[in-house]
C-alpha beads as a LAMMPS data file, in Angstrom:
LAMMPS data file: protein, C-alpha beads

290 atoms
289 bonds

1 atom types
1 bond types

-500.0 500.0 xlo xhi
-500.0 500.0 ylo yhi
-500.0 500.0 zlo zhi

Masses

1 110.0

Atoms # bond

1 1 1 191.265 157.150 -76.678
2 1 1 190.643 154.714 -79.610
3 1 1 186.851 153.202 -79.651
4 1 1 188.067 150.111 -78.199
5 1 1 185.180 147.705 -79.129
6 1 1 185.006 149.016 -82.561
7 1 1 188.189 147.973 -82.895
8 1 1 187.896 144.736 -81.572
9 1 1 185.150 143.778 -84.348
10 1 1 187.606 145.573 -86.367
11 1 1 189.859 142.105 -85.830
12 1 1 187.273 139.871 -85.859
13 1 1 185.913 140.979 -89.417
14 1 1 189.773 140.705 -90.826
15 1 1 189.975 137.223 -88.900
16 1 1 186.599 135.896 -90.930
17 1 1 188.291 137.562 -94.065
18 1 1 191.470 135.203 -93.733
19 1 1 189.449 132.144 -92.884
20 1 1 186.869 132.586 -95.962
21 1 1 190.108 133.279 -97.978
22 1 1 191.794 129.948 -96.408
23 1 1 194.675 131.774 -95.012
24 1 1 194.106 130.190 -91.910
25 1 1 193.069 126.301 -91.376
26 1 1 191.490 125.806 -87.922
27 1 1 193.729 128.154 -85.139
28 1 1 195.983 129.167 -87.661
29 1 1 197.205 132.997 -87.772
30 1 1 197.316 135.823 -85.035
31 1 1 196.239 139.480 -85.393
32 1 1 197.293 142.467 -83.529
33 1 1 196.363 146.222 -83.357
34 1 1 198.216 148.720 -81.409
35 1 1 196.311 151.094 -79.049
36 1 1 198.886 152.808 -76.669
37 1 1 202.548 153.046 -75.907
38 1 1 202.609 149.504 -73.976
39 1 1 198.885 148.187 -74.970
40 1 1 198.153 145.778 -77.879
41 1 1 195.105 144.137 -78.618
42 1 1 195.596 140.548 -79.365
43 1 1 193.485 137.393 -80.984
44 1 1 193.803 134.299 -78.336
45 1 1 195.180 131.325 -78.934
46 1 1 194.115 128.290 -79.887
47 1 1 190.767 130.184 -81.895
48 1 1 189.830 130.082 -84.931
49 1 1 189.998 133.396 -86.809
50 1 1 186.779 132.890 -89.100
51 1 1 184.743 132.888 -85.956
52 1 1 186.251 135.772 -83.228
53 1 1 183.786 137.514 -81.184
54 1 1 184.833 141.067 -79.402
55 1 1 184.871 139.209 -76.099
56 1 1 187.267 136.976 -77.280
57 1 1 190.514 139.464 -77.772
58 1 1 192.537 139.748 -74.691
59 1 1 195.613 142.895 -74.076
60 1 1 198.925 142.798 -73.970
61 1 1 201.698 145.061 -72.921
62 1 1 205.066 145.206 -75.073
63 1 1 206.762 142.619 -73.001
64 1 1 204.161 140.125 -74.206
65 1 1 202.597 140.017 -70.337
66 1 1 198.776 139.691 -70.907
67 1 1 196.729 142.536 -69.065
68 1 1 193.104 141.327 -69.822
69 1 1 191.628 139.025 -71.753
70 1 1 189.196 135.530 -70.783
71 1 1 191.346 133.589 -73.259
72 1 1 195.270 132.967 -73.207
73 1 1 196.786 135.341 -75.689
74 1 1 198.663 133.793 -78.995
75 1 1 201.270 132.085 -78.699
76 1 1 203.638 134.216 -81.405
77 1 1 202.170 137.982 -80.200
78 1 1 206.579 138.368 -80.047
79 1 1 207.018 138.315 -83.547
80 1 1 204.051 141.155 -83.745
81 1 1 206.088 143.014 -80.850
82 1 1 209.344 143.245 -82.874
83 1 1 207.427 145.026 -85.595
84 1 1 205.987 147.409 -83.338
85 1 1 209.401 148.508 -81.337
86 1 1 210.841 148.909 -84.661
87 1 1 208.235 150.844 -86.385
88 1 1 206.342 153.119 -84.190
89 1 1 204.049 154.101 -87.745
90 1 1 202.800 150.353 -87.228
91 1 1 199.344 150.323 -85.913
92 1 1 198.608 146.603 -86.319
93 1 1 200.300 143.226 -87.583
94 1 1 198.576 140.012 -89.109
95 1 1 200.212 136.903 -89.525
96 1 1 198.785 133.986 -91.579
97 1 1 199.351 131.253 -93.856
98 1 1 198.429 132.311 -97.269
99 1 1 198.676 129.020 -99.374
100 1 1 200.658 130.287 -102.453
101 1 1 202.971 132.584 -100.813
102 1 1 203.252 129.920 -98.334
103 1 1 204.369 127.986 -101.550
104 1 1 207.359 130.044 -101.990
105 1 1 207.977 130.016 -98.333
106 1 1 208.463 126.509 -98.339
107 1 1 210.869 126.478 -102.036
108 1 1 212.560 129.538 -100.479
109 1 1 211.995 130.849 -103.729
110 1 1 212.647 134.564 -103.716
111 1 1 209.532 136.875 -105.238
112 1 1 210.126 138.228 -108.798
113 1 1 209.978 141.626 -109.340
114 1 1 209.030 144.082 -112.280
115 1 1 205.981 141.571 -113.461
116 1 1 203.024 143.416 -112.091
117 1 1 202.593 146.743 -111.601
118 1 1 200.148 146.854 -108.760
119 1 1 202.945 144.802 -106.728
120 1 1 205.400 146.883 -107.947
121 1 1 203.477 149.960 -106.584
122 1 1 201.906 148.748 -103.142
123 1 1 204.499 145.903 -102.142
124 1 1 208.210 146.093 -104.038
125 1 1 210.837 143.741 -102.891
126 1 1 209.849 141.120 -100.404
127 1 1 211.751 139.276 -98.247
128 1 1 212.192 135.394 -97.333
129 1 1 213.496 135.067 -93.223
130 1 1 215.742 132.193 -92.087
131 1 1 213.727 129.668 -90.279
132 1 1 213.502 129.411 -87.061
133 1 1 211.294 127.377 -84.599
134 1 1 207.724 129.811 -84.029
135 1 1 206.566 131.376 -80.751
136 1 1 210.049 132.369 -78.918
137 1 1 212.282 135.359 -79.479
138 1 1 214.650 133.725 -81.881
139 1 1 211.774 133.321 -84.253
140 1 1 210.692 136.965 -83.881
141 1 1 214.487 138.233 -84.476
142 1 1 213.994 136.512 -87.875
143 1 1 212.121 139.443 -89.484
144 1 1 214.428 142.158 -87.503
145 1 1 216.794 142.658 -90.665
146 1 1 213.757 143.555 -93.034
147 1 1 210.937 145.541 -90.494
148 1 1 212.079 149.111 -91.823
149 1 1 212.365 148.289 -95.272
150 1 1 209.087 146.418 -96.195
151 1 1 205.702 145.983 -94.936
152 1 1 204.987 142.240 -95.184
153 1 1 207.583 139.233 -94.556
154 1 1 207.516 135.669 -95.820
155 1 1 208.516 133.431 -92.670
156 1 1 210.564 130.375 -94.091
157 1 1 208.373 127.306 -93.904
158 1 1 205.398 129.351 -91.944
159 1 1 203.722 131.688 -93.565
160 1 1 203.465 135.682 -93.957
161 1 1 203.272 139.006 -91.692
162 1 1 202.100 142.311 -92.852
163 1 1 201.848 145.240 -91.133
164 1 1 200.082 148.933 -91.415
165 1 1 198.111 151.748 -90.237
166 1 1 195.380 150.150 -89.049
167 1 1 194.493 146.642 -89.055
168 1 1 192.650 146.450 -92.871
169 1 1 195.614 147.873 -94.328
170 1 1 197.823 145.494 -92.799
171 1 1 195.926 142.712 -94.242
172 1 1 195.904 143.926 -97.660
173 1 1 199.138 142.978 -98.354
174 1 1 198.821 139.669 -97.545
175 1 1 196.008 139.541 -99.762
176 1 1 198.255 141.070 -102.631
177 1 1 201.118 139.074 -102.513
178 1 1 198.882 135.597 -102.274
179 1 1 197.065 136.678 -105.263
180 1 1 200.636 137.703 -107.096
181 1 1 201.805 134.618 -105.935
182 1 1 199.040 132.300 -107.428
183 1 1 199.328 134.239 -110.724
184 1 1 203.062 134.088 -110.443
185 1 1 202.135 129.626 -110.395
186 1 1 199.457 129.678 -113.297
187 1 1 202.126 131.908 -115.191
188 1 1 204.734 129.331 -114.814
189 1 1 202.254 126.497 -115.734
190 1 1 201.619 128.481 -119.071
191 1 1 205.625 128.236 -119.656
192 1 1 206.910 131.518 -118.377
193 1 1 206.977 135.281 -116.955
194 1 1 207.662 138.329 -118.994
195 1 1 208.982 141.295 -116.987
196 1 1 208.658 144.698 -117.599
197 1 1 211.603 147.066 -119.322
198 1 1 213.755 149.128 -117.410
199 1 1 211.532 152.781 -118.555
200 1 1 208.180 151.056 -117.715
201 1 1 209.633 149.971 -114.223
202 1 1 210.835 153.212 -113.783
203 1 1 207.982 154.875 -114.069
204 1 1 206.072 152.815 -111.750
205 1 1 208.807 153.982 -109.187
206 1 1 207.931 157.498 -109.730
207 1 1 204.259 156.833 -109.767
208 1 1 204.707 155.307 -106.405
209 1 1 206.857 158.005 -105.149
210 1 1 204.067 160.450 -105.995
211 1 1 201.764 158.498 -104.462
212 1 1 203.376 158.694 -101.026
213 1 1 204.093 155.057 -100.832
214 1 1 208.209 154.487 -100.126
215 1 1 210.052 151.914 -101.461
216 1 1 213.937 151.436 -100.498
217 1 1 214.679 151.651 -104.652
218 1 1 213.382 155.221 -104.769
219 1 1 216.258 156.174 -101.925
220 1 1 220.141 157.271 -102.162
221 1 1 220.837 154.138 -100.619
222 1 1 219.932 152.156 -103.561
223 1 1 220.741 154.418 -106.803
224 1 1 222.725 151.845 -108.024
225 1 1 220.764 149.081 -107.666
226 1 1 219.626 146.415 -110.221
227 1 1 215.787 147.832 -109.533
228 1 1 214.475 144.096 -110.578
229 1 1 217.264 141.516 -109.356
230 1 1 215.687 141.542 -105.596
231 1 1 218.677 143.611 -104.753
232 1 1 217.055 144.696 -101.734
233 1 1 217.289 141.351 -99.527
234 1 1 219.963 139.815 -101.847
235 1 1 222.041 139.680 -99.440
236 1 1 220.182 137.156 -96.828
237 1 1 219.380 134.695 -99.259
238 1 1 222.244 132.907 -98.617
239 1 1 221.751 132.447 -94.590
240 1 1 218.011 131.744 -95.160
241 1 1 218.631 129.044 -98.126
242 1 1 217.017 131.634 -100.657
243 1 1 217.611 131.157 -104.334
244 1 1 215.887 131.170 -107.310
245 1 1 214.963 127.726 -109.136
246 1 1 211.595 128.116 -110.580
247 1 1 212.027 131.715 -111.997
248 1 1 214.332 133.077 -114.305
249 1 1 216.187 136.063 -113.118
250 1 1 215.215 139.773 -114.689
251 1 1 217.518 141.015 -117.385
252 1 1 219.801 143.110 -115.749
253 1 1 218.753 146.868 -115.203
254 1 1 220.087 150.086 -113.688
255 1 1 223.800 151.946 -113.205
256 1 1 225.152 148.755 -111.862
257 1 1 224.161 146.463 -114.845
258 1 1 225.306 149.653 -117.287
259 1 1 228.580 149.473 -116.052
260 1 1 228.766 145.873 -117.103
261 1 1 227.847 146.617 -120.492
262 1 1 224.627 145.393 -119.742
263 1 1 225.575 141.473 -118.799
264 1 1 225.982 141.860 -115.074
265 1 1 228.887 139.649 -115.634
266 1 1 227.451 136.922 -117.608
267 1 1 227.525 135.149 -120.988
268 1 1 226.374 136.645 -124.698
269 1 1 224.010 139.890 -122.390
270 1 1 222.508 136.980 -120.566
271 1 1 222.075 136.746 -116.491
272 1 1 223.843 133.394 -116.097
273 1 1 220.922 132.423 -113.648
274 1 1 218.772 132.780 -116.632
275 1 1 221.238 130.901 -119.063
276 1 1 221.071 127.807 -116.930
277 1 1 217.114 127.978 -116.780
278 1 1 216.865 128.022 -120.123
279 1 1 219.132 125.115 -120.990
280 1 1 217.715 123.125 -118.229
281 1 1 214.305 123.807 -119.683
282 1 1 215.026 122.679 -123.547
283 1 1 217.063 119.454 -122.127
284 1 1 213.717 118.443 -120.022
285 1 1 211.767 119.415 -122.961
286 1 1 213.565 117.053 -125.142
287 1 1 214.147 114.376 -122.744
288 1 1 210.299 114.265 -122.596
289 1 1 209.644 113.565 -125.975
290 1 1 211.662 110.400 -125.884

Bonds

1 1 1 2
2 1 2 3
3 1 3 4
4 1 4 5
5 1 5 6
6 1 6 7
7 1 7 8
8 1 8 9
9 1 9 10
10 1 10 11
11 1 11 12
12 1 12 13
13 1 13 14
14 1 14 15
15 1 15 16
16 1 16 17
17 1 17 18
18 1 18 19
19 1 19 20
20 1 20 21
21 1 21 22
22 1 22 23
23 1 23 24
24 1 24 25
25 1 25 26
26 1 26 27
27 1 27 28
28 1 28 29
29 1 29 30
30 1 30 31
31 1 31 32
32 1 32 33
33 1 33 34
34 1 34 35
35 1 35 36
36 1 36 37
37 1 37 38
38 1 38 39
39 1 39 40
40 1 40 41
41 1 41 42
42 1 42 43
43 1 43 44
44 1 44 45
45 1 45 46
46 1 46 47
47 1 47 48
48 1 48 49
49 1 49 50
50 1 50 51
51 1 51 52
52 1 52 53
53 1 53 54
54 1 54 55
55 1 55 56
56 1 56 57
57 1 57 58
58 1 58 59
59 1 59 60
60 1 60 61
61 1 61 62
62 1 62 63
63 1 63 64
64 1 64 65
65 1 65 66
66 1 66 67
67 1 67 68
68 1 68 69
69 1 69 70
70 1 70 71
71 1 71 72
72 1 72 73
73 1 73 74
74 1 74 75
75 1 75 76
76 1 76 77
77 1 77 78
78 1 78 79
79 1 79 80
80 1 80 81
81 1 81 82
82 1 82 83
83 1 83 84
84 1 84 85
85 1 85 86
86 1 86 87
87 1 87 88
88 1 88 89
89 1 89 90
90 1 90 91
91 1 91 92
92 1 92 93
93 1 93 94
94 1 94 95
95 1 95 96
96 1 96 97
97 1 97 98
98 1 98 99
99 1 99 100
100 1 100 101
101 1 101 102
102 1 102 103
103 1 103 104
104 1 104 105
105 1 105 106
106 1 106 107
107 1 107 108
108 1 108 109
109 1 109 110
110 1 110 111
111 1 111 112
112 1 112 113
113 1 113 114
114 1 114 115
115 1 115 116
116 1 116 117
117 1 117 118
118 1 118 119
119 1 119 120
120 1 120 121
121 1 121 122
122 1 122 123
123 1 123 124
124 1 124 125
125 1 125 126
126 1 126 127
127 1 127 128
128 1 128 129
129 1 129 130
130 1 130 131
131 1 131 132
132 1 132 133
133 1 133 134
134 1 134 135
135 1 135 136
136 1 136 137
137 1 137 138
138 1 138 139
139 1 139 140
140 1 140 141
141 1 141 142
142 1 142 143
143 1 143 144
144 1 144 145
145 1 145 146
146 1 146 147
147 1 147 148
148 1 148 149
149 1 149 150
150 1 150 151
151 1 151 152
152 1 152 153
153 1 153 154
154 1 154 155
155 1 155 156
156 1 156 157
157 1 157 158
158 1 158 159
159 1 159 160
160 1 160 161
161 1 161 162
162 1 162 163
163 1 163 164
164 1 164 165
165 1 165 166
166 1 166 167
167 1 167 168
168 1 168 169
169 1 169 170
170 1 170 171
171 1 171 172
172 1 172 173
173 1 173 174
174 1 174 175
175 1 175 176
176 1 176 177
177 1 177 178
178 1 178 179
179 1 179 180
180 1 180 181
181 1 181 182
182 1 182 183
183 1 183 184
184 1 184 185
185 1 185 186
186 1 186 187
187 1 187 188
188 1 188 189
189 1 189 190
190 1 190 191
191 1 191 192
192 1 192 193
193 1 193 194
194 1 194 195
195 1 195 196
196 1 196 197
197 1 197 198
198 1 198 199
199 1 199 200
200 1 200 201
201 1 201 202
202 1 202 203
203 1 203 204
204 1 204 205
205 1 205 206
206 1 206 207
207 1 207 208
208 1 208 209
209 1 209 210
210 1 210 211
211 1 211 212
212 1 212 213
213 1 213 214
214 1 214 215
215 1 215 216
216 1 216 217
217 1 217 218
218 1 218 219
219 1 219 220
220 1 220 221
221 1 221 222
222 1 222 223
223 1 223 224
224 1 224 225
225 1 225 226
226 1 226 227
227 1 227 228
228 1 228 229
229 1 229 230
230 1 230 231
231 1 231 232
232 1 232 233
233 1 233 234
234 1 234 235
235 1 235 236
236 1 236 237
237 1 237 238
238 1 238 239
239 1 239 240
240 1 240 241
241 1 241 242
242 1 242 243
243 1 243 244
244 1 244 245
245 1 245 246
246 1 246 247
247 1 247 248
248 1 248 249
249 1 249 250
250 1 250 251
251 1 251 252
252 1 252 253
253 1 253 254
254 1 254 255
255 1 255 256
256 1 256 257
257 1 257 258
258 1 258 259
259 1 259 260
260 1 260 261
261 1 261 262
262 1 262 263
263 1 263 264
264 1 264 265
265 1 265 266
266 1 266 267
267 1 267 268
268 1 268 269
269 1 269 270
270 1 270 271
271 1 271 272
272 1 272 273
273 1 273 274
274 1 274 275
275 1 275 276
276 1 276 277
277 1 277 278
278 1 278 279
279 1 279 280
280 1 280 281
281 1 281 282
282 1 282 283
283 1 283 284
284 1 284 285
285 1 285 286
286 1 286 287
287 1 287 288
288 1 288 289
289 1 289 290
């Protein structure tokens, strides 16, 4: 039987953690830990996170019913449950609103990959939901598609969950992908991104393979996928409004992109996504000096 107080102040110190990081303006965010087959901890509602006391965190069963608790549980513990029937490794789920990935929530702009190698390593490819309205089951069916193959979610127009062992290591990729997010913004403001070559992303893959840390690129499901292009969730960007407009797309890299002599289809070796950035970029350039 898990030390159930300790784990209690367990939540409280990652709830002061996302308020002192402004993830979480007055009762934003919810936080979760798992402690039996049909028993989850959960933060109330209507609290602020920067200032939860072990008193304060009511249980639930997997239905959502509250068991215990002198405060009403939050109102979006679904979304947590959805994680949990789907990934019984899941120990505990915390949901926030980290300002710059919230950034890219709100653009729908998908994450570029093969920039940074600790993101590379600890998050890979992460997905952008379709919106839906929060707190009911429809919202928490939003993140069913991408549970098994990621371990945090941007939530169109909301915000992020991450989920892990316990309840620090669930949190940790929040704080990741904010901080990859806000250097992702400065990088922009500087005038672009450079991303890595095909060998150096490679070899993270195989570093985090060795590490014990999955990632769907590293499977036989994906040998032939372009290991930068977001290939991973490609294919719900178009229900969820995804698409990139800030960030220029990788150059093309793997057995797919070989095949097409290294264009992926597009003009002169250059991803046509990229091609259009660029020209927009020199037309606004000069239009600016007049």
């Amino acid at each position: 039987m898990a030390n159930l107080h300790k784990l209690k102040q367990d939540i409280c110190e990652i709830g002061r953690r996302i308020y002192a990081k402004g993830f979480a303006a007055a009762n934003d965010g919810n936080i979760t830990v798992r402690i039996g087959d049909n028993e989850i901890l959960c933060t109330p509602t209507l609290h602020c996170k920067g200032f939860l006391k072990p008193e304060d965190i009511c249980l639930i069963d997997m239905t959502g019913k509250q068991l215990a608790g002198i405060k009403k549980r939050s109102s979006e513990a679904l979304l947590h449950l959805e994680i949990y029937r789907q990934r019984p490794d899941v120990k505990s789920v915390v949901h926030c609103h980290p300002p710059h990935a919230c950034a890219f929530a709100i653009a729908r702009e998908p994450i570029p990959q093969c920039i940074l190698p600790e993101v590379e390593v600890f998050l890979g490819d992460v997905p952008i939901t379709k919106y839906e309205t929060p707190g009911g089951q429809l919202f928490a069916d939003t993140i069913a598609p991408f549970v098994k193959k990621t371990n945090i979610i941007i939530l169109a127009n909301h915000g992020t969950v991450s989920y892990g062992a316990d309840v620090e290591r669930a949190y940790w990729w929040t704080e990741i992908l904010d901080a990859y997010c806000r250097m992702l913004l400065l990088s922009k403001q500087l005038g672009k991104v450079n991303f890595f070559t095909e060998e150096k992303e490679r070899e993270l893959l195989d570093l985090k393979q060795k590490w014990g840390w999955s990632d769907p690129r590293n499977t036989e499901e994906y040998k032939n996928c372009d290991i930068c292009a977001n290939d991973i969730f490609r294919d719900s960007w178009k229900s969820a409004g995804v698409e990139r407009k800030a960030f220029p797309a990788p150059p093309p890299m793997g057995p797919k992109a070989a095949k097409a002599g290294g264009s992926n289809g597009s003009a002169g070796g250059m991803d046509q996504e990229a091609l259009v950035q660029m020209i927009t970029e020199r037309v606004m350039a000069e239009l600016a000096k007049r």
